[in-house]
Structures are given as structure tokens and as C-alpha cells.
N, C-alpha and C positions, 0 to 999 in steps of 0.2 A: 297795909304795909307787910302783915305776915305773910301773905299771900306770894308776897314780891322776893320777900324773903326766902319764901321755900322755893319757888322757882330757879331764885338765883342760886342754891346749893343743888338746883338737879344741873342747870347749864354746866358749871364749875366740875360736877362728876361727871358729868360726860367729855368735858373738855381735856380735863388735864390728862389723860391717856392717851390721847388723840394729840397735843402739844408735843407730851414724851415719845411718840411714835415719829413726828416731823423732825424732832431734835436726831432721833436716830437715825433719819434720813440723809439729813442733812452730815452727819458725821459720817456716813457713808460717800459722797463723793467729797466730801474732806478730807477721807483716805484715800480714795484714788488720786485726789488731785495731788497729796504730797509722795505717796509712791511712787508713782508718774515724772514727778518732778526731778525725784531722784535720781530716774535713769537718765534722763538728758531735756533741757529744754524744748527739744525736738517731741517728744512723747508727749509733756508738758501740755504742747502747744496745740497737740493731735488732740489730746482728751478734751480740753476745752474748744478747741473750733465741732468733734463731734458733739458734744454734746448742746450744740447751738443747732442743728438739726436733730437727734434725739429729743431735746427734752420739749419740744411745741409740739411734735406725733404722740409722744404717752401722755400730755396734757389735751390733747384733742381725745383721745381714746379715754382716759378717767374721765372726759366731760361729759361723754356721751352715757356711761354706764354710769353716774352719780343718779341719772335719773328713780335708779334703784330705791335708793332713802328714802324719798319721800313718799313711793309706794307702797314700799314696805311699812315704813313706822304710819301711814294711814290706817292699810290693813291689820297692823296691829292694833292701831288704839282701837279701829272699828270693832275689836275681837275677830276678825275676820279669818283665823288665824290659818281654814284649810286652803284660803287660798295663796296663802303666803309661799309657799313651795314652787306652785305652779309659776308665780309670779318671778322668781329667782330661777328658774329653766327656760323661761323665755327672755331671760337676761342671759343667761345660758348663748341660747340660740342667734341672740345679738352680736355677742361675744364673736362667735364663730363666723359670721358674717366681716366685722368687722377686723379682725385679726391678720386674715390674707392681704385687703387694702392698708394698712397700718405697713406692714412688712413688707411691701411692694414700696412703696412711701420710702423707709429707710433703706431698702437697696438701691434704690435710682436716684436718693436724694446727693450722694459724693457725685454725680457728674454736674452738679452745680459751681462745685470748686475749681473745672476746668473752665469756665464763664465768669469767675471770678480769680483767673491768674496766680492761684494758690504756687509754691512751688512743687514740683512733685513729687519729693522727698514726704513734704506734711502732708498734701493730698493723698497720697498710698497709706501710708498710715491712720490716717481721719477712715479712708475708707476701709482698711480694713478691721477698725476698731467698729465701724456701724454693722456691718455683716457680720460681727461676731455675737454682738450684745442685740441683734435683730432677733436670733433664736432665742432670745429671755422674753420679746416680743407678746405669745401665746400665754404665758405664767402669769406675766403683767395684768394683765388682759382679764383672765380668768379671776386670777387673785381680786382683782376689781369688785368681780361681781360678788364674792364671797366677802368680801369687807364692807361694801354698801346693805349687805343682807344682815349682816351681824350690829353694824352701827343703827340701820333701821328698823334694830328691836332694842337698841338704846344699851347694844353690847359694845363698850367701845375697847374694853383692857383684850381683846384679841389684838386688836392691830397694834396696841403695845408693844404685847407680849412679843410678835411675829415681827417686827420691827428692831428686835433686839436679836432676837434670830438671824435676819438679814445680815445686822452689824456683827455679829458672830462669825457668821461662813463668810462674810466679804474680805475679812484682813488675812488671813490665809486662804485664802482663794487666789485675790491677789500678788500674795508675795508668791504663790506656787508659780501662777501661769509669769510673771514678771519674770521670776530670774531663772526660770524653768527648771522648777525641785521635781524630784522623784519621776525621773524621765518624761517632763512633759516639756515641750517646745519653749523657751527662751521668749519672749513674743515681748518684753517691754511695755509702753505704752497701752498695747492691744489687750495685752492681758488683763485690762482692767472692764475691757469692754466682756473679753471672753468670761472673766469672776463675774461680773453684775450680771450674766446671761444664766450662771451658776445658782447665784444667789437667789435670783429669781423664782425657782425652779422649788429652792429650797424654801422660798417663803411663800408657794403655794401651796406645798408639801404639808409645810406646818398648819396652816389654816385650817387646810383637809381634813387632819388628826385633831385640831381642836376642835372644830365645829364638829367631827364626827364621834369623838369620845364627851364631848363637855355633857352634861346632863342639860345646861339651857338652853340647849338644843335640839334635844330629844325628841320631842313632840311635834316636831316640825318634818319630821326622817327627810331632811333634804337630797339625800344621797342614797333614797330609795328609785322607785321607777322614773325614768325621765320621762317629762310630759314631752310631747307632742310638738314642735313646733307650730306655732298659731298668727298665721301672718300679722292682723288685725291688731295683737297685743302686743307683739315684737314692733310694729310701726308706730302705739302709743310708744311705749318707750325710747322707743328712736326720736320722737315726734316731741319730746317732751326734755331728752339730753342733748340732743342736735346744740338747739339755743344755750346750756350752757357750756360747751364746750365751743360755742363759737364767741364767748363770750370770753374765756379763759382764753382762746386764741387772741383775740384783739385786743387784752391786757399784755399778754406778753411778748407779741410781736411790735408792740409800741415803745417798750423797752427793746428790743432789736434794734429796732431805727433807729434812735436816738442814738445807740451806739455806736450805729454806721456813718452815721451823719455828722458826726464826733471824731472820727477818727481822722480827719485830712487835720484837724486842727493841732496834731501830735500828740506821743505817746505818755506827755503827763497828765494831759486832759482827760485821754480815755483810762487811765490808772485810776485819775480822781474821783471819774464817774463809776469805775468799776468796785471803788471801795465802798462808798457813797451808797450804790445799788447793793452790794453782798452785804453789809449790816442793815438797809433795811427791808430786806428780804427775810434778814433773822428777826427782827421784830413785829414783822409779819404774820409770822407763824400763829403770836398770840392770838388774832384778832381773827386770823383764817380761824383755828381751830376752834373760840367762842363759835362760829358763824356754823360750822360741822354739827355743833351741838345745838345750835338755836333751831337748824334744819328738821332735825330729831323731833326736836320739841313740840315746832308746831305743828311738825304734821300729824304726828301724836295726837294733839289734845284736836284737831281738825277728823280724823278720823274718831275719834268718840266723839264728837257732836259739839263741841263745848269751842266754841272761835272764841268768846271772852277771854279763857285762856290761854288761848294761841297768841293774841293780842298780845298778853302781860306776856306769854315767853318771848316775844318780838322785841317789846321795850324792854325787859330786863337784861338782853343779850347785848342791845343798842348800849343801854346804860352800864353795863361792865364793860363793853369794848373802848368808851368813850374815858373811862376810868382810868384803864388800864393804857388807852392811848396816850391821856394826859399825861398821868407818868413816864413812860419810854419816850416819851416830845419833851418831856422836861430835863431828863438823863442825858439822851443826847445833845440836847441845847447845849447842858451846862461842861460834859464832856469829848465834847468834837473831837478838839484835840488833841485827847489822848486815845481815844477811838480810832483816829487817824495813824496814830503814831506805833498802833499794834499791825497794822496791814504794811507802813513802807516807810524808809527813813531817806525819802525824797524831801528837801524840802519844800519844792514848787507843788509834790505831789500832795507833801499833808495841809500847803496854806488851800488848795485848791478842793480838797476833800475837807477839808473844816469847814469851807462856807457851805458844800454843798450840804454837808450833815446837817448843818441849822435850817435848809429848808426842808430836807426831809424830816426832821422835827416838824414842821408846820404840818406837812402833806399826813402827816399820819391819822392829825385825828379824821380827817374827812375817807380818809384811808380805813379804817376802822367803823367808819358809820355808814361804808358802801359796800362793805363784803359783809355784814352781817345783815344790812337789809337784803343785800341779797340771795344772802342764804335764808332768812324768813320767807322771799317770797318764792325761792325752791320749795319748800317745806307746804306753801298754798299750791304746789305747782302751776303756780304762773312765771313760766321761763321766758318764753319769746320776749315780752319786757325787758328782760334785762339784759337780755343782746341787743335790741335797739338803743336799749338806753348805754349801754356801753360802747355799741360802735358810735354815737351821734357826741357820747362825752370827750373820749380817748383818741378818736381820729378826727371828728368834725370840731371837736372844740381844743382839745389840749394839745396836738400834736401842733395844729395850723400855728398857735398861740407861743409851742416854742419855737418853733422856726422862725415865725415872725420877730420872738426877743432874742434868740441866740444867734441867728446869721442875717439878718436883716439892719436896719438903720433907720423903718418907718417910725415905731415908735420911739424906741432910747438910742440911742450906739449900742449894737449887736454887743452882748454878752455872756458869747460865748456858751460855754455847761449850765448857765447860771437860766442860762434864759432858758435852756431846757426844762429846768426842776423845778422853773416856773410855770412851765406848760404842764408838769405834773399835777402840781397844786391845781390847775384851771382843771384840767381833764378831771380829777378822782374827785374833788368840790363840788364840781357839774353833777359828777355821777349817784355823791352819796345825798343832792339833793334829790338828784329826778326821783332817783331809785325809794327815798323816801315818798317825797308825793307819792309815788305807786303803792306802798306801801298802806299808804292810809287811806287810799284808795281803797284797797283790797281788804281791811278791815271792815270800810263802810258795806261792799257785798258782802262779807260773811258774815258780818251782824242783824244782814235783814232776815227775818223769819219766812 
């Protein structure tokens, strides 16, 4: 049990930096979306329809370059440590590959809104808020690769630290470009797009200066000669983040849908489901950022030779996520209602967002026991896994399953949201069993000699 115990105080140090960096994230389009709001519901409305294209192209793009973590913290625990450099310059050369398609992606993506009847008021705006915050694009991108090099040597208080940074230049960034101070263009809405493009910039900037001043970085001279582009190890890494960024895509394009699919049924529905979704998005974060750390861990102790305790840092990640989900399934159960009642003072909207919370209380634990297995079997670099098992859970089994309970009459009388968030619970249940089997699956190969 000591064993278990120490494990569980390194996951815990690695996590909570990594939580307090999401929480900062998350306060950052907290502010846009209330400054925004300010100027007119019109702006509002631009910042939230763009970033329903934004935010699936930087989750395809961190999916790809996560691959980083678990090469690096291998090569670390291996001691391997001269090749750790070379290994984060062809994450480098990834990077630059990827960044042109990414920014192509967000400038063509607003001729979508003409195929979906936008009016043109909001669509000029949506689009001009994407082509502003596309030039933060390349920082994103980069900044990626310098935060999966620092977490996969089990450095997590950078992306803290530079997370507070971000939150720093964003709220005047935004109120400049917003109401246009200090002779810079009036831009509304957009100017939140043109600050996050800022920001960006700025929280490359700072990485740069840390990883290049820190001393636990030293011996690594990252930002000495750049290696060479090397097809063969630019394609492992490609070949290895592809799967989980196709995986991050098909989680959260399923949340898409459902929203789409929601929407004929009117606008208390999709409120309900919108409150419903943005609090458990925040209790998320716990179970993601265990999962960041359990990644670390294992590949760590896999790179020194030692899978037994890769193993125990897989369970003990499992077993805090499940802890910690228990309790946030038990909070929310018991506080729906007033949960509800901080997002809108609808009442069809808070009875509707109270039942949905008591399921998303259910979905959490099996919610917690899918993103931490499958940050463990990141950590073995076995990805493709968990894109099949994620495309076969979330579109083959939980999407079919709310459609069938929310607009259908096969099995109950169609119900509506409900039967949606019942098709979550199927999908992310499905997911955190397979994803397990594979799991002990993958134990069994690392344990043979």
C-alpha cells in the first residue's frame, strides 16, 4: 500500500498545476464571452458560433502533438536524455507541417455558415473574428510542442505558470481591441478573436523565456542547433498522435450533434442542454488533468524498464479519478438545482437543466474511468486503440442510442434531452469498459519478460 501511496502523491503533483492551468483557460473564454456580451448580443453570438469551428481545429492540432509526452517522459525515464532534444525538433518540424493545414481549415471554414443560412450580419462577424485569431494559429501550435516537452519530463508548474500569463494579457488585450483604446480599431466582438491571437503570442513568448532561463532545463540546450528534419521520426510522431486527436475529435463532435439535433425542439431545450454541458465540462477538467499526469507516469516508469510500476501508476490514477468522480456525482446530484439556478432564471430552463445534471452526475464516473485509461495507454503508446474504441463507443453505440431515446418512439416515448444524456452514459460506459479491457490487456504484454 506504501507503494500506492507514493505514486498517488507524485500523480497529485503533477496534476494539480495542470488543473490550475485548465481553470485559467477556462477563465479566459469566460472573459471573452462576458465582454463580448457587453457589446451586444450580436458579438455574443459571433464569439460563440466561432468558436464552434475554432475550438475542434486546436483540439485536432494538440491531439496530434500530445504525441510528444509519452516520448519524451520514455526517453526520460530511459535516461536517454541526448536524445530528448532531437525528439522535440522533430515535433518542431511536425508542427510546421501542420500549422499551414490548421489555418487553411480556419480560413475556409466561415463559408460553411452560408450553407447553414446564418444571417449575414453574424456570419461577417463569426468570420471575421476566425481570420483574426487564425494568426495566434502558429503560437498555439508551437506553444504545444514546448509544453508536451516540459510535462514529459514531469515539469508541469510551466504550463501553470504561462496559463496565468495568458489570463493576464487577455483582459486587456480585450478591452483595448473591444472598445478600441489607445488608437487601435473599435472591432467589438472580433477583438476577442484579434486578444486570443495576442495572447497566444504572448504565451509562447513566455515558455520560450522559461524553458530557456529555468536551470531544469539546462542540459537539455533545447534552443541550441536545430536538428535536421527526419522524415521517418516526424511520421512516428504523426503516426502515434494522428489516433489521439482523432479521438478528441469524435468526443467532441458528438457533443456537436446532439446540439444540433436539439435545436428544432426550441430554445429552452438547447439552454438546458447548454448549462448541463458547460458544468460538466468544468468537472472534467479534474479527471482530464489526473489522466495528463497518469500519461507522465507511465511512460516514465515504461521507459526505465520497470511495467509493474506503470501498472500501479495506471491503477492509482483509475482509483483517484473514481474518488474524485464519486464526489462531484454526489455534489451535483444533491445540487442540480442550484447549479442550475447560477446559469438562468428560466424556469422551464432550470426544471430541464436539473434532470439533465442528475444524469450527468451518473455519466461522470464511467467519464473518469475513460480518460484516464486512456491517458495510461497514451503513456504505453498504444493510440490507434483508443480511436477505435472511441469511434465504435460514441458514434456506433451512444449517439445511435440517443437518437433512438430522444426522437424516436421504438423503445419509450421519445424524451427529448433526456434521451440524449442517456446516450452519453451508453457511449462514455462502453468506452471506459473497452478502453479498460485494453488496458489489462496491455499490462499483460508488458509484464512478459
Amino acid at each position: 500500500m506504501q507503494s500506492y501511496w507514493s505514486e498517488a502523491r507524485n500523480l497529485v503533483r503533477l496534476a494539480a498545476p495542470i488543473l490550475v492551468a485548465q481553470v485559467a483557460q477556462v477563465a479566459m473564454s469566460f472573459v471573452d464571452t462576458v465582454m463580448a456580451g457587453q457589446v451586444s448580443a450580436l458579438d455574443l453570438a459571433a464569439v460563440s458560433v466561432a468558436s464552434s469551428f475554432w475550438l475542434p481545429i486546436i483540439l485536432l492540432v494538440q491531439g496530434v502533438i500530445m504525441a510528444l509526452t509519452p516520448i519524451i517522459s520514455q526517453l526520460s525515464g530511459a535516461r536517454k536524455h541526448d536524445q530528448i532534444r532531437p525528439a522535440v525538433h522533430q515535433g518542431f518540424w511536425l508542427a510546421l507541417l501542420v500549422i499551414p493545414l490548421a489555418m487553411l481549415a480556419l480560413y475556409v471554414s466561415p463559408k460553411a455558415l452560408v450553407l447553414m443560412e446564418v444571417e449575414p450580419a453574424l456570419a461577417a462577424k463569426t468570420a471575421a473574428f476566425l481570420h483574426a485569431i487564425m494568426w495566434g494559429l502558429p503560437a498555439f501550435t508551437l506553444f504545444q510542442v514546448l509544453r508536451n516537452f516540459s510535462e514529459g519530463l514531469s515539469h508541469t508548474i510551466p504550463t501553470m505558470v504561462i496559463g496565468f500569463v495568458g489570463l493576464a494579457v487577455n483582459i486587456p488585450a480585450n478591452w483595448i481591441f473591444i472598445h478600441g483604446l489607445f488608437g487601435m480599431p473599435k472591432l467589438g466582438g472580433v477583438g476577442c478573436g484579434v486578444a486570443t491571437a495576442i495572447v497566444l503570442w504572448a504565451m509562447l513568448l513566455a515558455m520560450i523565456c522559461y524553458l530557456y532561463f529555468s536551470r531544469l532545463f539546462k542540459e537539455y540546450a533545447l534552443f541550441s542547433q536545430l536538428a535536421r528534419p527526419n522524415g521517418s521520426r516526424i511520421w512516428r510522431i504523426f503516426r502515434l498522435g494522428f489516433p489521439i486527436a482523432m479521438a478528441i475529435f469524435c468526443e467532441v463532435t458528438l457533443f456537436t450533434v446532439v446540439a444540433l439535433l436539439l435545436a428544432p425542439l426550441g430554445a429552452e431545450t438547447v439552454a438546458s442542454h447548454q448549462v448541463a454541458l458547460n458544468f460538466s465540462s468544468l468537472v472534467f477538467m479534474l479527471p482530464l488533468s489526473i489522466g495528463v499526469a497518469v500519461t507522465i507516469r507511465v511512460g516514465h516508469n515504461i521507459g526505465e524498464g520497470d511495467p509493474a510500476q506503470a501498472k500501479r501508476a495506471a491503477r492509482t490514477g483509475l482509483v483517484l479519478g473514481l474518488t474524485a468522480a464519486a464526489t462531484t456525482a454526489l455534489l451535483t446530484a444533491l445540487l442540480r438545482h442550484q447549479i442550475a439556478d447560477v446559469y438562468s432564471d428560466d424556469p422551464l430552463v432550470l426544471t430541464l437543466a436539473a434532470s439533465l445534471l442528475l444524469l450527468a452526475a451518473v455519466y461522470q464516473l464511467s467519464d473518469s474511468v475513460q480518460v484516464i485509461a486512456a491517458a495510461a495507454l497514451r503513456g504505453y503508446k498504444d493510440t490507434q486503440a483508443i480511436f477505435y474504441i472511441t469511434l465504435v463507443a460514441y458514434w456506433g453505440m451512444g449517439l445511435p442510442a440517443g437518437v433512438l431515446l430522444g426522437m424516436t418512439d421504438v423503445v419509450v416515448p421519445r424524451m427529448g434531452p433526456q434521451g440524449f444524456w442517456i446516450g452519453f452514459i451508453v457511449g462514455l460506459t462502453a468506452a471506459a469498459l473497452m478502453l479498460s479491457l485494453r488496458l489489462k490487456l496491455i499490462y499483460g504484454r508488458f509484464a512478459r519478460p
